[in-house]
ROSE-4610 file (N, C-alpha, C; in Angstrom, 1 decimal, always signed):
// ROSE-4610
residu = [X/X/X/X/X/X/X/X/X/X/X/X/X/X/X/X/X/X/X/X/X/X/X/X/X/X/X/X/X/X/X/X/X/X/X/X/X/X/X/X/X/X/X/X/X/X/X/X/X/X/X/X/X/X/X/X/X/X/X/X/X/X/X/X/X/X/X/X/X/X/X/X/X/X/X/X/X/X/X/X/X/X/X/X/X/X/X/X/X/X/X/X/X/X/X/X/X/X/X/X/X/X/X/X/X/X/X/X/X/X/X/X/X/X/X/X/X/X/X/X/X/X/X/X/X/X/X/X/X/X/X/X/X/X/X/X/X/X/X/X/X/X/X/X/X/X/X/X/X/X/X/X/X/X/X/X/X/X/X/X/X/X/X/X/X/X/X/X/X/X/X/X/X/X/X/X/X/X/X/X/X/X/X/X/X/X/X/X/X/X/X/X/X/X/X/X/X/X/X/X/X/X/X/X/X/X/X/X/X/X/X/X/X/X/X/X/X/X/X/X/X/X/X/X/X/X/X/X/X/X/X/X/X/X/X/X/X/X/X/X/X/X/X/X/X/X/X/X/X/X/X/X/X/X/X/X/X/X/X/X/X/X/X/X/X/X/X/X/X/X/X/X/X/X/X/X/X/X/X/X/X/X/X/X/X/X/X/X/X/X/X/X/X/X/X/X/X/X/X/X/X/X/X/X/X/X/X/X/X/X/X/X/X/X/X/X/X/X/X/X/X/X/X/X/X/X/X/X/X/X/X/X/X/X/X/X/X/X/X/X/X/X/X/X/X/X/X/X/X/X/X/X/X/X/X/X/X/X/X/X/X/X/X/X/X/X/X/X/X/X/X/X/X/X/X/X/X/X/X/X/X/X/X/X/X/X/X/X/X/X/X/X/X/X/X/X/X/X/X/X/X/X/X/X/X/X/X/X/X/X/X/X/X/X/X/X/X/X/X/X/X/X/X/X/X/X/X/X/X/X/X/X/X/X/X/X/X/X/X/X/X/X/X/X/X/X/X/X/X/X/X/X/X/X/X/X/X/X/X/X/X/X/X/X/X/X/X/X/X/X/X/X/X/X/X/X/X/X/X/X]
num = [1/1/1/2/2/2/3/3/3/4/4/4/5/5/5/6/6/6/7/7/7/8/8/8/9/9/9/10/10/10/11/11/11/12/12/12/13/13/13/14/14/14/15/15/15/16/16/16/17/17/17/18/18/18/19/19/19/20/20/20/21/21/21/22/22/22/23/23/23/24/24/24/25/25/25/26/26/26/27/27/27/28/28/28/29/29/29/30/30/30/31/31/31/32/32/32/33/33/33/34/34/34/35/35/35/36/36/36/37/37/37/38/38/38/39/39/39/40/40/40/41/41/41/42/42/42/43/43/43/44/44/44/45/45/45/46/46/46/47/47/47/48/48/48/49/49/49/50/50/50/51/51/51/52/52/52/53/53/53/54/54/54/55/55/55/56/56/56/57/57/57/58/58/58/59/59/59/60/60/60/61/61/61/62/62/62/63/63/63/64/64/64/65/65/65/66/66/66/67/67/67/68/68/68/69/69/69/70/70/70/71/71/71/72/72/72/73/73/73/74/74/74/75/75/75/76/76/76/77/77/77/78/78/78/79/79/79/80/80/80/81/81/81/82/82/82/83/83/83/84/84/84/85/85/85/86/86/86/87/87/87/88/88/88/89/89/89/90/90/90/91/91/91/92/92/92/93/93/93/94/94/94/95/95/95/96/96/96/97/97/97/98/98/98/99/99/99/100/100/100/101/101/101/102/102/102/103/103/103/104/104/104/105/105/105/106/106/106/107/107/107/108/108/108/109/109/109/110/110/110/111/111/111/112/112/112/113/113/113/114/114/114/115/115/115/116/116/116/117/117/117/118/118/118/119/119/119/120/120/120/121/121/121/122/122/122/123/123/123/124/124/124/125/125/125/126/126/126/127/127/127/128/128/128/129/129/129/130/130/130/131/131/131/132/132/132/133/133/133/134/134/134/135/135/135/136/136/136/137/137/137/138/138/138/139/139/139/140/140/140/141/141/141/142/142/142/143/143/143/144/144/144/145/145/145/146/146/146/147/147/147/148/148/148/149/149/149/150/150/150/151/151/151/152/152/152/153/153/153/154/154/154/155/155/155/156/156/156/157/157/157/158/158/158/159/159/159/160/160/160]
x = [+28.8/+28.3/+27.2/+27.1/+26.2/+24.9/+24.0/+22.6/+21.8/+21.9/+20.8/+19.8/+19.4/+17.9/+18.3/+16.8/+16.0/+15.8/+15.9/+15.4/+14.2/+13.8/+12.4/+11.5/+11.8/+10.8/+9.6/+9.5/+8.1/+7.3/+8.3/+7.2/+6.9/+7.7/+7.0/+6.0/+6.2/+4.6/+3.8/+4.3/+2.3/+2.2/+3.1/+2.6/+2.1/+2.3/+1.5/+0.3/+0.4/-1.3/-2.2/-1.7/-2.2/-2.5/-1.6/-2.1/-3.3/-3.2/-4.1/-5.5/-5.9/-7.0/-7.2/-6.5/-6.6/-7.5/-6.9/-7.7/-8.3/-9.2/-10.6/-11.5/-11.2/-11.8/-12.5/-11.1/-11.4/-12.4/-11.9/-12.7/-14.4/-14.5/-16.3/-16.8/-15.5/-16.6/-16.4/-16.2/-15.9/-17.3/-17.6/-19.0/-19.9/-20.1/-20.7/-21.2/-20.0/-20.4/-20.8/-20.3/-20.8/-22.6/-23.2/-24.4/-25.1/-24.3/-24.7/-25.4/-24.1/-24.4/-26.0/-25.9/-26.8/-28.2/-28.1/-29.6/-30.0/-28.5/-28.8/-29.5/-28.9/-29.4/-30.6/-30.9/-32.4/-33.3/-32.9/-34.0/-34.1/-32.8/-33.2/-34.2/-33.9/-34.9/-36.0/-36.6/-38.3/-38.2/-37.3/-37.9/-38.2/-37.0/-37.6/-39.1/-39.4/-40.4/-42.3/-41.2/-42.5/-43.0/-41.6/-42.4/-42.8/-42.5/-42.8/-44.2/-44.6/-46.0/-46.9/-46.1/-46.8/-46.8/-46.1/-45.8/-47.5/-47.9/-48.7/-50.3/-50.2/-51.3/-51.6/-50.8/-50.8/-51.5/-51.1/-51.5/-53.2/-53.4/-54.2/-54.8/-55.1/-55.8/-55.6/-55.7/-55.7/-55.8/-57.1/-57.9/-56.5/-55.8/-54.8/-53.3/-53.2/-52.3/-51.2/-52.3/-51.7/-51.4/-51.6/-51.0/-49.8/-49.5/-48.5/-47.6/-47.6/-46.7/-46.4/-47.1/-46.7/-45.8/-46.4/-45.3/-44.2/-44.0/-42.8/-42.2/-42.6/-41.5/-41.2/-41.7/-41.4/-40.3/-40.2/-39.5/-37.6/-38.1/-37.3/-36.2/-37.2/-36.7/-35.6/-36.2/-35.5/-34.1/-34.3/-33.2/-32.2/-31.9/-31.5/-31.2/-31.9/-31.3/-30.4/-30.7/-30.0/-28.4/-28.1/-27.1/-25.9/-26.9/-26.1/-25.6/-25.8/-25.8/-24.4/-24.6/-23.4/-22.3/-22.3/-21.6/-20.7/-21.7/-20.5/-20.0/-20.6/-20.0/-18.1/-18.5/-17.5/-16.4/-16.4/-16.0/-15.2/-15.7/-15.1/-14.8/-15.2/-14.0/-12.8/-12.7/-11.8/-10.9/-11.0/-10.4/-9.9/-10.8/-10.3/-9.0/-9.0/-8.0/-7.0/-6.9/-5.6/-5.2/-6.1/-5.4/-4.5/-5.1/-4.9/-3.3/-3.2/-1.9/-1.3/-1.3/-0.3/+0.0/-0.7/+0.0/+0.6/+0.2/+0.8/+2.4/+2.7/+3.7/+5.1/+4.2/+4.7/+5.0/+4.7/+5.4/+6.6/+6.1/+7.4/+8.1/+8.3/+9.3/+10.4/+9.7/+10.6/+10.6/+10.1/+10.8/+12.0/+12.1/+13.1/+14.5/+14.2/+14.9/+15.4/+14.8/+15.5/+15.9/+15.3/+16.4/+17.6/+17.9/+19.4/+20.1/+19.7/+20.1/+20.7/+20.0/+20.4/+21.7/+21.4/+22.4/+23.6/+23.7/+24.5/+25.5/+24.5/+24.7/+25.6/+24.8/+25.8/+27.3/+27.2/+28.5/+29.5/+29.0/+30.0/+30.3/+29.5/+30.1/+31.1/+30.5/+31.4/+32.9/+33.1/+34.2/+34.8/+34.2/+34.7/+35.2/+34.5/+34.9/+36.2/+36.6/+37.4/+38.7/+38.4/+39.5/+40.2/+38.9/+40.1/+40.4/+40.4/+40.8/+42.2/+42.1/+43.6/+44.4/+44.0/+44.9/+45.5/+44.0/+45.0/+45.5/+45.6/+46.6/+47.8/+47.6/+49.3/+49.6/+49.0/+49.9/+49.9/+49.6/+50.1/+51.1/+51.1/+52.2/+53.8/+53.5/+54.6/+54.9/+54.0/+54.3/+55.0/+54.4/+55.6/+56.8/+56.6/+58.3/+58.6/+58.4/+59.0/+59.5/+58.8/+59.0/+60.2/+60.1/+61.2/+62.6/+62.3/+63.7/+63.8/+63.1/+63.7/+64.1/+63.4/+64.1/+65.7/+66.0/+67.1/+68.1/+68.0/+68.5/+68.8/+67.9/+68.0/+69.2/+68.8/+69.5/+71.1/+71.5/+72.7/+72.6/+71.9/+72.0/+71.1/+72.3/+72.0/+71.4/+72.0/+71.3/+70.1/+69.2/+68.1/+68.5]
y = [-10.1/-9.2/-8.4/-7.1/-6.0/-6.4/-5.7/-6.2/-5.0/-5.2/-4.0/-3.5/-1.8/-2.0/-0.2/-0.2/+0.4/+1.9/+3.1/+4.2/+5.0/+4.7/+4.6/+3.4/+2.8/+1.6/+1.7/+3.0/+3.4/+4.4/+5.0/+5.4/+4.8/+3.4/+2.6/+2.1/+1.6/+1.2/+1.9/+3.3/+3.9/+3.9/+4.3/+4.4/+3.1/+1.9/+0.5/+0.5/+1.4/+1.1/+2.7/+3.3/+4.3/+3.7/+3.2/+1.8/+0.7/+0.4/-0.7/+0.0/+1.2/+2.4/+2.7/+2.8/+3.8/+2.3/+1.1/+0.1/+0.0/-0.4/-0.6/+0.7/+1.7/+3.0/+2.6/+2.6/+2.3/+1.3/-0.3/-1.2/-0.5/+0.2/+0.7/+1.1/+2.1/+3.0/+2.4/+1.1/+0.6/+0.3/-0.5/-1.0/-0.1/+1.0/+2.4/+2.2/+2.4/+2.6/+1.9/+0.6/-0.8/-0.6/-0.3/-0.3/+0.8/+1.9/+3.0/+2.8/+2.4/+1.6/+0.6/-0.4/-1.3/-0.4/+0.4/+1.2/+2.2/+2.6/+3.1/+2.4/+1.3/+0.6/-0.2/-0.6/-0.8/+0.6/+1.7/+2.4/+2.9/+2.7/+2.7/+1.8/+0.6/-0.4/-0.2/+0.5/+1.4/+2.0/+3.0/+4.2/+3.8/+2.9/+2.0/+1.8/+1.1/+0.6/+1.0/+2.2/+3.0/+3.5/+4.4/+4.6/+4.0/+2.3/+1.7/+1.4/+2.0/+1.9/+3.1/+3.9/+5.3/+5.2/+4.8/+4.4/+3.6/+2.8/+1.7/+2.1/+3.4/+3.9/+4.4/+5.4/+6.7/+5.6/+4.5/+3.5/+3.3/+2.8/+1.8/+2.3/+3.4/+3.5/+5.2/+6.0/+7.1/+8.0/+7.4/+7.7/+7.2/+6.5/+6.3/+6.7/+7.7/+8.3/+9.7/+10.2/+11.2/+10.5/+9.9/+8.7/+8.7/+7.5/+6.9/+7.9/+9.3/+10.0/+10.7/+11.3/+11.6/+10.3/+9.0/+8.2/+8.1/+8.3/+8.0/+9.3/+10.6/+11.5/+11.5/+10.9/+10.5/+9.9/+8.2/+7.6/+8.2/+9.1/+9.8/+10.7/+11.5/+12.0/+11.1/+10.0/+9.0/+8.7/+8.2/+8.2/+9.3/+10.2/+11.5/+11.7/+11.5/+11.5/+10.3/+8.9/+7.6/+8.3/+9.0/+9.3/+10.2/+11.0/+12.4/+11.8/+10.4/+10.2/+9.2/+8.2/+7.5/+8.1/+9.3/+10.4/+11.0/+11.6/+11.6/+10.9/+9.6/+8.6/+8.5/+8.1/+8.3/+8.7/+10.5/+11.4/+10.8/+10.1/+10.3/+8.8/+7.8/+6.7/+7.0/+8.1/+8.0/+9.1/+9.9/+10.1/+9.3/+8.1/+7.2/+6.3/+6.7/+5.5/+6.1/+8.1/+8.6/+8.9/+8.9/+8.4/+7.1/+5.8/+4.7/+5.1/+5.5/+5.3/+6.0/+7.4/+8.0/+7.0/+6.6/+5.5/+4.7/+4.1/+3.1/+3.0/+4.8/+5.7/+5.2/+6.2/+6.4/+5.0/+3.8/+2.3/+2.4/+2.2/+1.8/+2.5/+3.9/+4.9/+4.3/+3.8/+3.8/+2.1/+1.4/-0.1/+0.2/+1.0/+1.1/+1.8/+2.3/+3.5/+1.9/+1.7/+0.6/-0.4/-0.9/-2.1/-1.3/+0.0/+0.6/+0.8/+1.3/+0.8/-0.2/-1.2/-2.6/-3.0/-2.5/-3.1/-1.9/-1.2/-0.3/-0.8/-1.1/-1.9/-3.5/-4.0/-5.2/-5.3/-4.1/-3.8/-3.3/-2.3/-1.9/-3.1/-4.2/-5.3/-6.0/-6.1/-7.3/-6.2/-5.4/-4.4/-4.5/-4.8/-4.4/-5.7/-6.8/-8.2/-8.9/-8.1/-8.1/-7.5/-6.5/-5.7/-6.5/-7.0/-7.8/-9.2/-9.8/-10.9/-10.9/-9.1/-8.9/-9.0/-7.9/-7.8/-9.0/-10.1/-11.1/-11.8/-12.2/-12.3/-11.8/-10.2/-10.0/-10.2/-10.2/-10.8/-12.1/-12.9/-14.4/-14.4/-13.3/-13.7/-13.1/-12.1/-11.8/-12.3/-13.0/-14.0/-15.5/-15.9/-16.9/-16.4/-15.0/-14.8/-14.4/-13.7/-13.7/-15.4/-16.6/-17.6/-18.2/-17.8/-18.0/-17.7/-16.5/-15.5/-16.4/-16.5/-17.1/-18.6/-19.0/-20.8/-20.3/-19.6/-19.3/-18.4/-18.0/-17.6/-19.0/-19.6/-20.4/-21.4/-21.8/-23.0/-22.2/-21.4/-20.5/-20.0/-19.5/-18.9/-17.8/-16.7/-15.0/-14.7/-15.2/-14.5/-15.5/-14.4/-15.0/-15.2]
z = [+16.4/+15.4/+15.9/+15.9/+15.9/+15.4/+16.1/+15.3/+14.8/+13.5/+13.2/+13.8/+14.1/+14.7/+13.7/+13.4/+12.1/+13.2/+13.1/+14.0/+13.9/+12.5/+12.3/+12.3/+13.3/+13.2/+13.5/+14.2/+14.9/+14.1/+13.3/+12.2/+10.9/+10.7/+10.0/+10.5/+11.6/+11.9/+12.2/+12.6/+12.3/+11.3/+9.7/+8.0/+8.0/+8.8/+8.4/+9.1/+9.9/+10.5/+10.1/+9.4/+8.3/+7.3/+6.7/+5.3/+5.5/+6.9/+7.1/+7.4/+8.2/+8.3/+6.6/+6.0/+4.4/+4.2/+4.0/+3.1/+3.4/+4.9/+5.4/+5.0/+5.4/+4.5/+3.0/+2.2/+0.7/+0.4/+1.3/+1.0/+1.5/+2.6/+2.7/+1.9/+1.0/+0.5/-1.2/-1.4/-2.3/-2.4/-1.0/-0.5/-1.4/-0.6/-0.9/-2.2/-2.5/-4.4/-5.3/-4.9/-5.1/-5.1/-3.6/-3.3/-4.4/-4.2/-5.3/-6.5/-7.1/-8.4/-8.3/-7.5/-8.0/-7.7/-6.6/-6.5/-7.7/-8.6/-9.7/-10.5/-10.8/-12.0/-11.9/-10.7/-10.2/-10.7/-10.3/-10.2/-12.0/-12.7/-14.3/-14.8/-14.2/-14.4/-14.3/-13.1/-12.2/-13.6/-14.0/-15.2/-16.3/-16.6/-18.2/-18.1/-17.1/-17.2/-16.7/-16.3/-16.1/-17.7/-18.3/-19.7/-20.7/-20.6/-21.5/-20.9/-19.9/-19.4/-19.9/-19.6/-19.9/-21.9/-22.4/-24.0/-24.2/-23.5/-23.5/-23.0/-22.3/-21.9/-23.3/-23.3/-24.7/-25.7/-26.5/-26.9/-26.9/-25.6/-25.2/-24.2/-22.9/-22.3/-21.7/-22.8/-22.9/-21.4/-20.5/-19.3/-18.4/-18.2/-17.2/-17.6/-19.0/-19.1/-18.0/-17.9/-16.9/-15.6/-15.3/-13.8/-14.5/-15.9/-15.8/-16.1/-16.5/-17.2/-15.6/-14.4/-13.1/-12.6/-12.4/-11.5/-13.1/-14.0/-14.8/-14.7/-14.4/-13.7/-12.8/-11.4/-10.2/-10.5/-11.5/-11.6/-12.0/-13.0/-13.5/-12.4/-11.7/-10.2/-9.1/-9.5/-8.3/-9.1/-10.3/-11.1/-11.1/-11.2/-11.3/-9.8/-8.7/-7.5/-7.2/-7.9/-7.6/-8.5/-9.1/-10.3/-9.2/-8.4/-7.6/-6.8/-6.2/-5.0/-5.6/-6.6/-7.4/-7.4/-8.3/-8.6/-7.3/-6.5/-5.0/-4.3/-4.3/-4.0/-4.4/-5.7/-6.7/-6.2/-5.9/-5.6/-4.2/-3.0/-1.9/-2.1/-3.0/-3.0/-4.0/-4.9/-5.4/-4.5/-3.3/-2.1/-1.1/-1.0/-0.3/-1.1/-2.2/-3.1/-3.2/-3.0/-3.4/-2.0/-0.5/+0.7/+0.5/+0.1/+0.4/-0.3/-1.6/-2.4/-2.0/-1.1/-0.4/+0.7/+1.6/+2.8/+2.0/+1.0/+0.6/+0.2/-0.3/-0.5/+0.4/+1.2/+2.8/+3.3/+3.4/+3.7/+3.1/+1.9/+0.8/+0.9/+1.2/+1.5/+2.9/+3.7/+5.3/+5.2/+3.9/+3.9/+3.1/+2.0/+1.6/+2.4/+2.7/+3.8/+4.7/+5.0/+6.4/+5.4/+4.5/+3.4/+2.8/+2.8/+2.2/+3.6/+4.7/+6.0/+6.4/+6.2/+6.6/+5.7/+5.1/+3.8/+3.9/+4.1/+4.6/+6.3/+7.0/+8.3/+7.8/+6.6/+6.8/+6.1/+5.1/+4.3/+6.1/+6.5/+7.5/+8.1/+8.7/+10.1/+9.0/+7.8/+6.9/+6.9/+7.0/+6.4/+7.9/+9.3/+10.4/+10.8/+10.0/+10.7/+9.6/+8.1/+7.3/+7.8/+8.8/+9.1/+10.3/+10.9/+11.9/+11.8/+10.9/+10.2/+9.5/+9.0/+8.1/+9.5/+10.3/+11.7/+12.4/+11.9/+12.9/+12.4/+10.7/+10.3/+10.3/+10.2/+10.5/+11.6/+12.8/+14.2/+14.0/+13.1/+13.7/+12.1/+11.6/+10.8/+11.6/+12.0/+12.9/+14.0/+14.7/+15.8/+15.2/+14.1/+13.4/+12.8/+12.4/+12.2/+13.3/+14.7/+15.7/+16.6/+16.3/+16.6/+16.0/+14.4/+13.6/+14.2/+14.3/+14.6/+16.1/+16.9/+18.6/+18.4/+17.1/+16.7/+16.4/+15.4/+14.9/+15.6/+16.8/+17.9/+18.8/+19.3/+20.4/+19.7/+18.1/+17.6/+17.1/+17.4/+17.2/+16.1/+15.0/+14.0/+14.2/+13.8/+13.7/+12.7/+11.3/+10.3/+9.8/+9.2/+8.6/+7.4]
């Protein structure tokens, strides 16, 4: 029996090692935004707490107000920069995710492609190894009626 072999196998495996490049990507910049994030939310934490300082001067120590209200816009600044930086982040992992899902595409395309192949390849050998199975039954059916016919000759009888 014939052995299947796939004629894109070589461009399956580059789309598998495009898929495997696309996830390590994604997974970085998952990293990325991961890290993003928590520097955001640290630095909301800085701002909270700056103005509940600056809230506390206004209060209570009138003479160290203008400090706390400069570093609570500083704070504010960093925040707003921690946000732009999230935000594009954002932006080029959710590029990395619709690379990832086109490679991912592109596999499943050339596994399917070679599973309707294959399956196409084993319908033909089964249809080629059915064919000559019928064949050889009909020569060994006509080699026993030809056997027949030379018994029934040799033993003096003409008619069948």
């Amino acid at each position: 029996m014939a052995r299947f072999r796939f004629r894109l196998d070589a461009s399956l495996q580059i789309a598998q090692q495009l898929l495997e490049s696309a996830q390590r990507k994604y997974a970085l910049e998952m990293k990325r935004w991961q890290a993003c994030l928590l520097a955001f939310e640290a630095q909301k934490g800085r701002y909270y707490e700056a103005q509940e300082s600056q809230r506390d001067a206004g209060r209570h120590r009138p003479e160290e107000l203008r400090i706390c209200q400069v570093f609570a816009l500083e704070q504010r600044r960093r925040l707003d920069q921690c946000e732009a930086i999230r935000k594009e982040q954002e932006l080029v992992m959710d590029n990395a995710r619709r690379c990832l899902l086109e490679a991912h595409r592109e596999v499943e395309k050339y596994e399917r492609l070679k599973e309707k192949q294959a399956t196409a390849f084993r319908v033909l050998e089964l249809q080629k190894e059915q064919k000559i199975l019928d064949e050889t039954g009909q020569v060994l059916h006509w080699l026993g009626r030809t056997s027949t016919v030379d018994k029934c000759v040799i033993n003096g009888r003409a008619n069948l």
